[in-house]
C-alpha positions as protocol buffer text, in pm:
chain_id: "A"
residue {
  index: 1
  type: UNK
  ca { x: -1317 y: -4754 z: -5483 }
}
residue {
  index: 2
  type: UNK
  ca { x: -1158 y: -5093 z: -5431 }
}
residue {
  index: 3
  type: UNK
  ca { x: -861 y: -5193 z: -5439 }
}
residue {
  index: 4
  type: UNK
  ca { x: -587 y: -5432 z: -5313 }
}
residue {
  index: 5
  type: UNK
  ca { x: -313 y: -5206 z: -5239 }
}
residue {
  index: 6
  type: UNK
  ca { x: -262 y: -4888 z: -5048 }
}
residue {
  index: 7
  type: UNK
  ca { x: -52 y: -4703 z: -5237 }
}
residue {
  index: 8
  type: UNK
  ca { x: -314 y: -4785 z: -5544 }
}
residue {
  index: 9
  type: UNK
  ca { x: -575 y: -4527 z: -5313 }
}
residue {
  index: 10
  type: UNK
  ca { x: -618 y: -4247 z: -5588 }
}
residue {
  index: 11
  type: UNK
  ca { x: -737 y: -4046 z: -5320 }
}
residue {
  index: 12
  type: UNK
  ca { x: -1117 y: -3958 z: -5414 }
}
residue {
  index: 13
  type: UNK
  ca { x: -1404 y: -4131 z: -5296 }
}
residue {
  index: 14
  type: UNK
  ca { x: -1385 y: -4404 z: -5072 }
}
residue {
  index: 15
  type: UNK
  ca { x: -1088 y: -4629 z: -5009 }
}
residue {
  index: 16
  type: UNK
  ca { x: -1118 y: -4961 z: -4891 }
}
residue {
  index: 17
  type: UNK
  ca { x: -820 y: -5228 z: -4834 }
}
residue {
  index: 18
  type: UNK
  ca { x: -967 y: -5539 z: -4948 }
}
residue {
  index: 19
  type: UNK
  ca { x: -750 y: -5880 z: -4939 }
}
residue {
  index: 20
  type: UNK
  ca { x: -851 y: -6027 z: -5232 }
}
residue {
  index: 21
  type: UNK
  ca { x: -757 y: -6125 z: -5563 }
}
residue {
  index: 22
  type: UNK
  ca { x: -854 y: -5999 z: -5889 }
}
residue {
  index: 23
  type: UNK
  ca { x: -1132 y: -6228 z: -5996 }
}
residue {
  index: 24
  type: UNK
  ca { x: -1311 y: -6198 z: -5601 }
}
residue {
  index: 25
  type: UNK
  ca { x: -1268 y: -5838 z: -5642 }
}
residue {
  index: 26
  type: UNK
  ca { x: -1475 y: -5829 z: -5975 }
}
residue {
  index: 27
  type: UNK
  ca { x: -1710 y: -6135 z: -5863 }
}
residue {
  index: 28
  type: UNK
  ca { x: -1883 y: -6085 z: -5522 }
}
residue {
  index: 29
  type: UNK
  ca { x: -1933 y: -6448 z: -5371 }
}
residue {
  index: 30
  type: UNK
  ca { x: -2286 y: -6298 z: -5258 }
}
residue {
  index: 31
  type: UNK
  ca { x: -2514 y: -5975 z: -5221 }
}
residue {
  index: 32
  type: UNK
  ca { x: -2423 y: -6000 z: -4843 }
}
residue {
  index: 33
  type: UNK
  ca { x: -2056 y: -5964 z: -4915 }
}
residue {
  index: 34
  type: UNK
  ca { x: -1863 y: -5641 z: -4805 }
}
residue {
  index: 35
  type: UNK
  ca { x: -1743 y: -5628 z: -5166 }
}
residue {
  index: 36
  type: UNK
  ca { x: -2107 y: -5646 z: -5307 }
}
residue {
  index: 37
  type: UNK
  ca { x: -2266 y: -5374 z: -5053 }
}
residue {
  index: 38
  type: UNK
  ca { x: -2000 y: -5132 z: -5098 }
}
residue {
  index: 39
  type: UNK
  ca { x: -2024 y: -5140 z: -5518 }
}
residue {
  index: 40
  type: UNK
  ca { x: -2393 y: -5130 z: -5486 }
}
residue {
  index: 41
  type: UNK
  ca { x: -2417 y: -4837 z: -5220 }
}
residue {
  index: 42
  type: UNK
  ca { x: -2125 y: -4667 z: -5491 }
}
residue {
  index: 43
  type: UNK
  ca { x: -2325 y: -4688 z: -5781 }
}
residue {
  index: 44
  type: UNK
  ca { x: -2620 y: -4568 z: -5559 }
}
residue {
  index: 45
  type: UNK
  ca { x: -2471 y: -4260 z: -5457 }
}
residue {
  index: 46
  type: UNK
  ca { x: -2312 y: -4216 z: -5804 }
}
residue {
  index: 47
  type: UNK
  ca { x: -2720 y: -4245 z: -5908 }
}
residue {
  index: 48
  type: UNK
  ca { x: -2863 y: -3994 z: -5653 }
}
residue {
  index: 49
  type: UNK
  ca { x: -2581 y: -3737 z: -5722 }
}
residue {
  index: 50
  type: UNK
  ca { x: -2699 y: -3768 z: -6131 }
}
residue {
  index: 51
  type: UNK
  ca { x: -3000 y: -3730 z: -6072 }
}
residue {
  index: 52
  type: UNK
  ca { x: -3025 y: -3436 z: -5838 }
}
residue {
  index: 53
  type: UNK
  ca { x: -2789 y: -3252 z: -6069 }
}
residue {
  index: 54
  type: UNK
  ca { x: -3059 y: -3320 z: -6368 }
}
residue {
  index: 55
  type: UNK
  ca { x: -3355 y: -3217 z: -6133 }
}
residue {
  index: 56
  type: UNK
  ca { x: -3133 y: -2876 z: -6005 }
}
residue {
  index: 57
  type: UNK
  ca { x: -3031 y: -2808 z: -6410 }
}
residue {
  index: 58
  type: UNK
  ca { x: -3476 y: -2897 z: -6518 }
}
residue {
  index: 59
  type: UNK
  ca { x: -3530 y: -2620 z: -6205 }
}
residue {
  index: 60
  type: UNK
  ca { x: -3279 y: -2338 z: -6372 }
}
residue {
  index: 61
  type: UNK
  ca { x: -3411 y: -2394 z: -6710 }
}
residue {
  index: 62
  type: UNK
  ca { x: -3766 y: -2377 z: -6629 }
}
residue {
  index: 63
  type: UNK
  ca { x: -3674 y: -2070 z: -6412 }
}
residue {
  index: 64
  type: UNK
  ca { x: -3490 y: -1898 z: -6756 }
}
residue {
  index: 65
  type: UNK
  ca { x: -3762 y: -2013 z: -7020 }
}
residue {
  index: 66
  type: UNK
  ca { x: -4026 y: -1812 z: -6783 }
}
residue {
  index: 67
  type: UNK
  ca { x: -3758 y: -1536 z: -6754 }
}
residue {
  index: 68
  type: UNK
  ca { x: -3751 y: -1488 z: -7129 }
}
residue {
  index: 69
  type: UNK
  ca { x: -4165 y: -1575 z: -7173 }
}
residue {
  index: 70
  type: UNK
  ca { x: -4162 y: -1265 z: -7005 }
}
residue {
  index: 71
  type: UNK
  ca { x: -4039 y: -975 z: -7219 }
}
């Protein structure tokens, strides 16, 4: 997701050039940095994608268990 070198881009998710060192990179100055917003709307997304898998896998099981209540 961050990174300070191009050719570091691993080329999923986002990719973002920052000029920074490694302790900057790891320590946001604020929550209003660039470096802060983009980790937290990461982990956000990273969040929301776990959890809507869990809800969709909840849905198929509940679907199957009153498939096989059935017979």
């Amino acid at each position: 997701m961050l990174t300070i070198s191009s050719p570091l881009d691993p080329g999923i998710g986002d990719f973002h050039l920052i000029k920074s060192d490694h302790i900057n990179i790891c320590k946001p100055r604020d929550v209003d940095s660039a470096l802060y917003t983009l980790s937290r709307d990461f982990m956000r997304k990273c969040i929301q994608k776990h959890e809507d898998r869990r809800k969709k896998l909840n849905r198929k099981r509940k679907q199957s268990d009153r498939e096989e209540s059935e017979y």
